[in-house]
C-alpha positions, -999 to 999 in steps of 0.1 A, spaced: 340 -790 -756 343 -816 -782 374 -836 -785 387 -811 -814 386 -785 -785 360 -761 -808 332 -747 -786 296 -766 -790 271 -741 -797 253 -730 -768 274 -742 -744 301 -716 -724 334 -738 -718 339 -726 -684 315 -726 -657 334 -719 -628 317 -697 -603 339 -666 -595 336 -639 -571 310 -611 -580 333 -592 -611 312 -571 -628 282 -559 -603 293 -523 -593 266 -499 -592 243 -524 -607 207 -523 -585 192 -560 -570 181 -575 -601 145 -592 -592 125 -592 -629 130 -623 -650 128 -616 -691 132 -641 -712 145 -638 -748 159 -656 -780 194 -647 -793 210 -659 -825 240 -677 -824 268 -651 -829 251 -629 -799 249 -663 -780 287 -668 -788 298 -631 -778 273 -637 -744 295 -662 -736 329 -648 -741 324 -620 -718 311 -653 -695 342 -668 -704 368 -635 -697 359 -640 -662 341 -608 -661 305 -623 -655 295 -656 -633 268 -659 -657 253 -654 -689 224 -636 -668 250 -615 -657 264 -604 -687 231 -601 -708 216 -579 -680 253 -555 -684 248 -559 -721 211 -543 -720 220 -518 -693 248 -503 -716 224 -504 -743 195 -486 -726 224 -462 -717 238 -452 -746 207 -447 -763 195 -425 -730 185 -390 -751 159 -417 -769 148 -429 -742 141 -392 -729 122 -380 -758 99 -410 -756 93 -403 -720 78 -369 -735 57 -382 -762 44 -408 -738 38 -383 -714 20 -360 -743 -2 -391 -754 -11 -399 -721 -18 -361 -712 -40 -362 -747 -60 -390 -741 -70 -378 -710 -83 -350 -728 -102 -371 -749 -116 -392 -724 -131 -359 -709 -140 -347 -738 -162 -379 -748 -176 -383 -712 -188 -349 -714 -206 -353 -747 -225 -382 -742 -239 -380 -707 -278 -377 -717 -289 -338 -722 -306 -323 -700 -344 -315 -704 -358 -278 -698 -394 -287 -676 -410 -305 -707 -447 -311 -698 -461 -343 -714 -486 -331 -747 -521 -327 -741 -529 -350 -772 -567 -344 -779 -570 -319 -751 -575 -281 -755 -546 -257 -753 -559 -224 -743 
């Protein structure tokens, strides 16, 4: 903090590790993504860091995305489908190309007498 007391950007005033507050139900978190946030989400990040609720901003971004995939669940479904449909689709295709270009079949062609008599 500065001497004002106003929060520095970026920075969380209180970093005081706390017991585990907000993990129920979550699953054992093991993928890493990285991402850029604008200052206001930065600043809101940090309040729920701040409330106690989170040890982390880690923590609290990874509740902040799992109540977002959440309440946009019925999305998330219907995608699912139209994935599933593309994929099913392209399969098609992929069959459907394979079969068409594998080299035609010849019927017992005999090489041409050129110059020789056909009877």
């Amino acid at each position: 903090m500065s001497e004002f007391g106003e929060k520095q950007p970026g920075k969380s005033r209180c970093r005081k590790r706390r017991g585990q507050r907000h993990r129920k139900g979550e699953g054992k978190r093991d993928n890493v993504v990285m991402v850029r946030v604008d200052e206001g989400d930065l600043s809101r990040i940090d309040e729920l860091v701040d409330s106690g609720q989170f040890n982390s901003r880690s923590e609290a971004t990874a509740f902040l995305i799992s109540e977002g995939i959440k309440s946009k669940q019925q999305m998330f479904d219907k995608m699912a489908e139209k994935i599933s449909q593309i994929q099913g689709l392209r399969a098609e295709l992929e069959a459907m190309i394979a079969e068409n270009t594998k080299p035609s079949e010849t019927v017992n062609q005999e090489p041409d007498n050129a110059g020789g008599n056909r009877d």
